[in-house]
Structure formats: structure tokens, C-alpha cells
N, C-alpha and C positions, 0 to 999 in steps of 0.2 A: 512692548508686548501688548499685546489685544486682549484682557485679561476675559471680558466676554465669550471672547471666541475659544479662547482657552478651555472657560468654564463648561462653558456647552458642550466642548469634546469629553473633557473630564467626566462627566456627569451620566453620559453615556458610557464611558470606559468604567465606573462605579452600580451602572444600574440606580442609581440617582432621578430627578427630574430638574431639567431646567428650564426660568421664564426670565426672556428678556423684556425688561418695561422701557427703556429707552437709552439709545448710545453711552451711560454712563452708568446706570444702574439694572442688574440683573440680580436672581433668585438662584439658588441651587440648595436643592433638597439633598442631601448626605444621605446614604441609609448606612444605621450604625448596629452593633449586637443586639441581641437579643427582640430583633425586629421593632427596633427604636430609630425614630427618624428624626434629623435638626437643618433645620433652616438656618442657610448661610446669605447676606447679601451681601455683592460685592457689588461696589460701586469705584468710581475714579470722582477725584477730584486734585486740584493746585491745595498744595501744601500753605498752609498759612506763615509760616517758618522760610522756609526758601525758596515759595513758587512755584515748585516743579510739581507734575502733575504722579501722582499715586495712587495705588489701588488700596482703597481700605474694604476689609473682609470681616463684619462684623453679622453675631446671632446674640440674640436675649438670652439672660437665664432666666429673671421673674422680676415682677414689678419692685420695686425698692420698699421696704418695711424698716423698721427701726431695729426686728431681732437680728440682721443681718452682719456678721463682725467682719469687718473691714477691714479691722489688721491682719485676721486668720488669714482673708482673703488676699492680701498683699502679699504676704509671705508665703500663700503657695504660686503665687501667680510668678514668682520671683524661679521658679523650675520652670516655667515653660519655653518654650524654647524661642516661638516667635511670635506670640500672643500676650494681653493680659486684661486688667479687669477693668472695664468703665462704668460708669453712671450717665445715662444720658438720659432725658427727655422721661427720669421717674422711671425707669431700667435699668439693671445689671444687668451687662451687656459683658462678652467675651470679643476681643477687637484684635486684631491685625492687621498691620501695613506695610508697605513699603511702595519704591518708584517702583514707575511701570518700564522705567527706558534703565534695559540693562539687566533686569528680573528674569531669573530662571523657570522655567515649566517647575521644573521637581519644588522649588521651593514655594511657589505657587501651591502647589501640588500637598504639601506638607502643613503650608498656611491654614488651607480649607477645612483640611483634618484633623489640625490641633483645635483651631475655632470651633468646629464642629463638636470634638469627642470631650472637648475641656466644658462647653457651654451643657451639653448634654448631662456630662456628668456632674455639675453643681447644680445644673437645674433639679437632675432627681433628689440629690442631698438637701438643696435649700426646700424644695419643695413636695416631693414625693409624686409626683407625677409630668410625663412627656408634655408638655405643654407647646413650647415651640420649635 
């Protein structure tokens, strides 16, 4: 699947915005309740595990802090359905992936809006305001 080209249709079917930056990584802006909006990126890359190439669907909640509890956080992330929580690069980050060869629209489709509604919603709890 062409997860880009996917995106872009999606995106228009949401009333969304999408920005492609180049063959492997794009942009899509969600717009979620209460006229709240989360940045989604999806990129492709080869699996470090088994080589094969994947789309991973990741958004920040807020820069990484010391008061942030990580187990609370593990344990609700354990509900989500195709998502869960990272640290990357001084980020709590909301992340989902999967291959691209054999990937359903809908579940695609499902990815975007748990990353989305799950990122959005700790970002306002960790931090009290829409940030990304």
C-alpha cells in the first residue's frame, strides 16, 4: 500500500490537511473535537527486525519531564488497540506501525485516529494545552 497516497485521500475525506515532504515521509493534520487539531507523521521505513519495509504513524504528546509516570503510562497504553507510547529524541510520543505489503485502508484508517485522538488526549492531561 501507498500509505502517502492513502493519507492524502484520507485527509480530504476528514477535512484534515496534508503535506508531502518527500517519498517516504508525509504530514496529516487530524482535526479532532472540540475544534482541536494533532499532527500525525507518517513515514515508511525497512524494519530493523525483519527488513521489510513499514509504515510507522507517529505524533508527540510533550517534551519528556521527570513528573511524567511511565508505568500509569504503560498500563493505559496496554488498551489501545494499535498504538502505544514512546520516548524518542526527549518526546513522548504516541506511535503506530505496521507493513505496508498486505495493510488494509480501514486499519490504516484506524491507525491515524487512535495516534491522533490518544496523542491529543494525554497531551491536554500531561500538559493542559493543544500543542502539537
Amino acid at each position: 500500500m501507498n500509505i502517502s497516497a492513502f493519507a492524502k485521500q484520507y485527509a480530504t475525506q476528514i477535512d484534515g490537511q496534508f503535506t508531502e515532504y518527500d517519498s517516504s515521509k508525509s504530514i496529516i493534520v487530524v482535526p479532532l473535537s472540540d475544534g482541536r487539531f494533532q499532527t500525525v507523521i507518517l513515514s515508511t521505513e525497512n524494519s530493523k527486525r525483519s527488513g521489510k519495509q513499514r509504515a510507522v504513524l507517529s505524533s508527540k504528546v510533550c517534551e519528556y519531564n521527570a513528573s511524567i509516570d511511565f508505568k500509569s503510562l504503560l498500563e493505559k497504553s496496554a488498551a489501545f488497540d494499535y498504538s502505544k507510547f514512546i520516548l524518542e529524541e526527549g518526546y513522548l510520543k504516541v506511535e503506530a506501525s505496521c507493513p505496508t505489503d498486505g495493510v488494509a485502508e480501514d486499519e490504516v484508517r484506524h491507525m491515524i485516529q487512535e495516534v491522533a485522538i490518544q496523542a491529543d488526549a494525554f497531551e491536554l492531561k500531561l500538559t493542559g494545552k493543544d500543542i502539537n
